[in-house]
N, C-alpha and C positions, 0 to 999 in steps of 0.2 A: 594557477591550478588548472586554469583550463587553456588551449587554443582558440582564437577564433574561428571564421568561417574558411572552409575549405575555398572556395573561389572567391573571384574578384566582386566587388560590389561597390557599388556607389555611396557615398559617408553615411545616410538616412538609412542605405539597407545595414549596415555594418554596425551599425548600432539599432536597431528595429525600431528604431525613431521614426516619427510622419518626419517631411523634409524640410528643414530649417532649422530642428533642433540639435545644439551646439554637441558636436561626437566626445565622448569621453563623460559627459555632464553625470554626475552621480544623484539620483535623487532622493531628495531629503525629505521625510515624514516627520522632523521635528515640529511641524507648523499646520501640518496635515489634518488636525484635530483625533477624536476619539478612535483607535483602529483596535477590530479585534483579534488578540493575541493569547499566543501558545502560552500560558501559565506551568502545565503541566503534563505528562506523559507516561507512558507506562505501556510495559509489553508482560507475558507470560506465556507457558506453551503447558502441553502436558508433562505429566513428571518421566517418559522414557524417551530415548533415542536411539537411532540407530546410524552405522554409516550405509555407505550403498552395499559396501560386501556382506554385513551382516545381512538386510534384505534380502540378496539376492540368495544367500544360504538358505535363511529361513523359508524363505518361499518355492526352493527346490529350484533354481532357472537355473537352467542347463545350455541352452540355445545362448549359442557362440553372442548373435545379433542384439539379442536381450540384454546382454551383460555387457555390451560394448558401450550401450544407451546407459545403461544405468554408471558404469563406472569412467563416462568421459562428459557428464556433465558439470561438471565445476563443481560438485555438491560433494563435501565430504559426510556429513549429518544433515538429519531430519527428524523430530519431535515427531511420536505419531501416536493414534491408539488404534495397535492392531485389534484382530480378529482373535477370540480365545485360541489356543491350542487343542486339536483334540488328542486321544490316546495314541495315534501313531506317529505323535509329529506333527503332522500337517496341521495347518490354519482353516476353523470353521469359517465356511462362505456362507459370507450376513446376506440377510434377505434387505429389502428396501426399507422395510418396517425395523427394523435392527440398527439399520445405518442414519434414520432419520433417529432413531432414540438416542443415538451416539451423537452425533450432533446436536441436539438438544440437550444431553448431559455436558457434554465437553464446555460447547460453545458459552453455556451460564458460568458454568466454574470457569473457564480461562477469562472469558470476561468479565466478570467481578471483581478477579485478580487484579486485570489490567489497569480495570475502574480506579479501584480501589489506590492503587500508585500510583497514578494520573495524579488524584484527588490530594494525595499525601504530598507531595512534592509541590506542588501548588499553594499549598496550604488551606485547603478549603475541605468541609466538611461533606459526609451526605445531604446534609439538610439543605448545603448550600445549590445544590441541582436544579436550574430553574429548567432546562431543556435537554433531552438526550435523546440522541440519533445512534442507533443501531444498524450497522453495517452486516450482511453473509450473503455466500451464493453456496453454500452445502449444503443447505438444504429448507427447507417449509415449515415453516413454524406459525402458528397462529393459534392464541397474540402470539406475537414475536420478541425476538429477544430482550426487547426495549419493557415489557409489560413483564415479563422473570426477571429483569435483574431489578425492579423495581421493588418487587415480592421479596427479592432474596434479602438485597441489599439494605428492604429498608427505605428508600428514595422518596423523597417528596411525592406524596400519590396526584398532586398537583401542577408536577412535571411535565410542560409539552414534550412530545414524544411522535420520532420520525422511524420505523422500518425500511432501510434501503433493502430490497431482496431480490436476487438476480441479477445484477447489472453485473458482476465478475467482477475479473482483479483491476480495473480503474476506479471500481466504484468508491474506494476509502476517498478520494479528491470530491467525487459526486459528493458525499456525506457532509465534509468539510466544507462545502462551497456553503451549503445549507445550515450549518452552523454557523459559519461566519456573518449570515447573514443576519442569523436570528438574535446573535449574541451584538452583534454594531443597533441592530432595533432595541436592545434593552441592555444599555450600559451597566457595568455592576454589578451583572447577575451572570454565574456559572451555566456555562452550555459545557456538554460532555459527549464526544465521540466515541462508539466503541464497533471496532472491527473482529468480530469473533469469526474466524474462520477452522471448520475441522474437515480438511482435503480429505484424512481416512474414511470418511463420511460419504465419502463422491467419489466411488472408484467401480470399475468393472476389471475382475481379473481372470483375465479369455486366454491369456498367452499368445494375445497379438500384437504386431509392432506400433497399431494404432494405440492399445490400453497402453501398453510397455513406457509408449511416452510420456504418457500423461503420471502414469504409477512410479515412473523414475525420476519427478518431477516437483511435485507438493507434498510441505510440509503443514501441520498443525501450529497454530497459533493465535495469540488474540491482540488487539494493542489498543490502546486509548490516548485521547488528549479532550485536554481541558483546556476552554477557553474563556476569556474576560475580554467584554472591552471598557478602557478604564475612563472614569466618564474627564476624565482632569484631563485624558491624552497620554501620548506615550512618555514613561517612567525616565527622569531624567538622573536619576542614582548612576552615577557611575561604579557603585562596588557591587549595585545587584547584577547579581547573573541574568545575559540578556533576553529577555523573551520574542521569538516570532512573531509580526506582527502582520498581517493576512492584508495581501496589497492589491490584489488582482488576479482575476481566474482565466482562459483560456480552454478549450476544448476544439475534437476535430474529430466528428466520426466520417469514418471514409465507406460508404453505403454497398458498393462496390463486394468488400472482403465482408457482410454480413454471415457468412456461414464458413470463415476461417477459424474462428473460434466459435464452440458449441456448448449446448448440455443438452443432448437428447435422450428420451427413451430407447429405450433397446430392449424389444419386445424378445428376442430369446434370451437377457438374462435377465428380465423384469427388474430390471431396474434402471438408470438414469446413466448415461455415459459420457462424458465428456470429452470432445475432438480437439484436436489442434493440426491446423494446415499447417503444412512441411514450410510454405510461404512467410508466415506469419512477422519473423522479422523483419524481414525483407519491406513487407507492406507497411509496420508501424514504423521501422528507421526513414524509410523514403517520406514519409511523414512530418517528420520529428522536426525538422527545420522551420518548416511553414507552421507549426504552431506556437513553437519556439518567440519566433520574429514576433507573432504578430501579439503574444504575449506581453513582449517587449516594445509593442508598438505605444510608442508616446511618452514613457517612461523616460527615455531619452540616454538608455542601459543599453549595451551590444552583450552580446556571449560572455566576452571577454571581461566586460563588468560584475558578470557572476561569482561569485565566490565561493558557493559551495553548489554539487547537485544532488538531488536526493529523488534518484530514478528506481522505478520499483525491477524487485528484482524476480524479473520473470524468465530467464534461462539466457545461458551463457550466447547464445549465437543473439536476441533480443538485445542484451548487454550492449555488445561486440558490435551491433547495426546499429543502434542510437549513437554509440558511442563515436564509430566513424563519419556520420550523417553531422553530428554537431559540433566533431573535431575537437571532443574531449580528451582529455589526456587518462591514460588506466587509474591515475592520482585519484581525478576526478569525482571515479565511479567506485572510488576505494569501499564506501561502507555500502554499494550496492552489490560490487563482486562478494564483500565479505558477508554481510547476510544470504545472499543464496548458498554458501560455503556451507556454514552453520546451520541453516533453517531450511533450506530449498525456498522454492518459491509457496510467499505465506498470503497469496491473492491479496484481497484487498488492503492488506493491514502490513503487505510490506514494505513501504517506505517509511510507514510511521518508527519500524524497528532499525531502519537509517538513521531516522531523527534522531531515537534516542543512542545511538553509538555517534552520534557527531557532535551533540551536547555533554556527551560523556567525555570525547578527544579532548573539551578543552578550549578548544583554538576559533570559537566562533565569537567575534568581536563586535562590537556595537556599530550600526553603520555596517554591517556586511549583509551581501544580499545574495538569497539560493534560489533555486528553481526545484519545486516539486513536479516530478511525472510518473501520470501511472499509464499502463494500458493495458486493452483487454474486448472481450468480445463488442462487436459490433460495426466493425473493428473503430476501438475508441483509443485517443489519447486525448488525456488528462492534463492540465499545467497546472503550478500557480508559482505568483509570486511572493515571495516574502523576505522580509527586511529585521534584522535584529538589533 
């Protein structure tokens, strides 16, 4: 499925092994004791969408440049919830106070949603929620989402409870790190991830080719997973369907490109904008190696031992730089190209919607091993390892 390394490298580099570890060696977590793993999963969006040309109609763009961004992004649909319509057609411009209330509506419903399926396929109850981490960067909520879906859903009011807020589209890995951790300290008990993200929530529309990109860009969505770690160890059923099993994290922020990715105020349209440097791939793919490796350092795994990847999918030229940077094959990145197809880019919650189209294909075997990446302002890349 995949390539290895684009150049030459010495056996230890070629497998991100320290040196002396035998190249090829696959590593086994049969023996490894209690690890915490993927039970369950779950995505949801709003109930409309659009493709880019319906957009571009709806919203009147006329400028040749606008329409080129929007209709050669790889994205054919995006889940969204516009702005009402007024009596002439045109789309009412939400004030910030509008756009934060939409965000707080969406992100509770799509998140409960996601919860909720997570929950069901796992086979576990509300009641069973011992820890839940709530993931967004749309917008300010306080409590935050973790203390509404609590309310909504019903949740253990006894629930430790984590708000990741801000960090962008790498933070879904950030969340999960935090999970896994809490969930290996208390075997048994359900931990629950939810990434509620509403991008229509986080837009300024100026009719410049700064907004243009961003607005041609992200979609609405939420996604969940559930975790256990099982206190006997990992499940040796060979008829059950295999669950992820959370092996190792990795991170690389490059201090450098801190204001390649943004969310700032924008005092003439009073509200909150979001930048992206023309740069931006360029900076995370030259990256992506060096976090890769060192992810892989000791494991005794190269590239080439990977079997599946599950890269977030943040716009096609992003793709297209990781991709070449780690000598992926298009195979590779199949359910990453396909979710920005379908969803655009769904910030922190979209690899999770990889996961579940790759558990969905089928073809994920016990004893196979993926790499999750996300990234996103600061400029951050995300890894981890995980084993099925």
């Amino acid at each position: 499925m995949t390539t290895g390394a684009t150049r030459a490298a010495r056996p230890h580099e070629r497998t991100g092994a320290e040196p002396g570890t035998p190249y090829g060696h696959r590593l086994s977590t049969a023996n490894a004791g209690p690890r915490p793993a993927v039970v369950g999963f779950g995505t949801a969006t709003p109930a409309n969408s659009y493709t880019q040309r319906e957009m571009l109609e709806l919203f009147r763009i006329e400028d040749s440049r606008i329409r080129s961004v929007f209709l050669n992004s790889a994205i054919e649909r995006r889940y969204l919830t516009l702005p009402p319509e007024l009596g002439d057609g045109t789309r009412k411009t939400e004030t910030q106070g509008e756009l934060l209330a939409k965000h707080k509506e969406q992100g509770i419903r799509t998140g409960a949603e996601a919860l909720e399926t997570a929950l069901k396929r796992a086979g576990l109850a509300l009641a069973d929620v011992g820890y839940l981490c709530c993931v967004t960067t749309t917008g300010l909520l306080t409590p935050g989402f973790s203390a509404h879906l609590i309310r909504e859903l019903g949740l253990p009011v006894s629930a430790s409870r984590l708000d990741v807020v801000g960090m962008g589209c790498n933070a879904g890995l950030n969340g999960l790190n935090a999970v896994a951790a809490w969930s290996a300290a208390n075997p048994g008990r359900a931990a629950v991830m939810v990434c509620a993200e509403v991008c229509s929530a986080a837009y300024v529309f100026d009719g410049t080719m700064r907004t243009s990109v961003v607005n041609s860009l992200f979609g609405d969505g939420a996604a969940a997973v559930a975790m256990v770690t099982d206190p006997s160890g990992p499940a040796q059923d060979e008829d059950a369907a295999p669950a992820g099993t959370l092996l190792k994290f990795a991170s690389r922020i490059i201090p450098d490109a801190v204001a390649a990715m943004r969310y700032d105020w924008d005092d003439d349209q009073g509200k909150f904008s979001f930048f992206l440097d023309r740069d931006v791939p360029y900076v995370v793919g030259a990256h992506a190696e060096e976090v890769v490796d060192r992810l892989l350092a000791g494991t005794g795994l190269g590239r080439a031992d990977i079997d599946h990847w599950l890269v977030h999918s943040g716009g096609k030229k992003v793709i297209d730089s990781v991709k070449v940077n780690l000598g992926l094959s298009p195979h590779a990145v199949r359910h990453t190209t396909g979710v920005l197809r379908d969803y655009g880019n769904l910030s922190s919650g979209s690899f999770l919607f990889s996961y579940e189209r790759l558990m969905e294909e089928g073809r994920v075997r016990r004893g196979d091993y993926g790499v999750l990446m996300t990234m996103g302002p600061g400029s951050t890349i995300e890894t981890a390892l995980v084993q099925w």
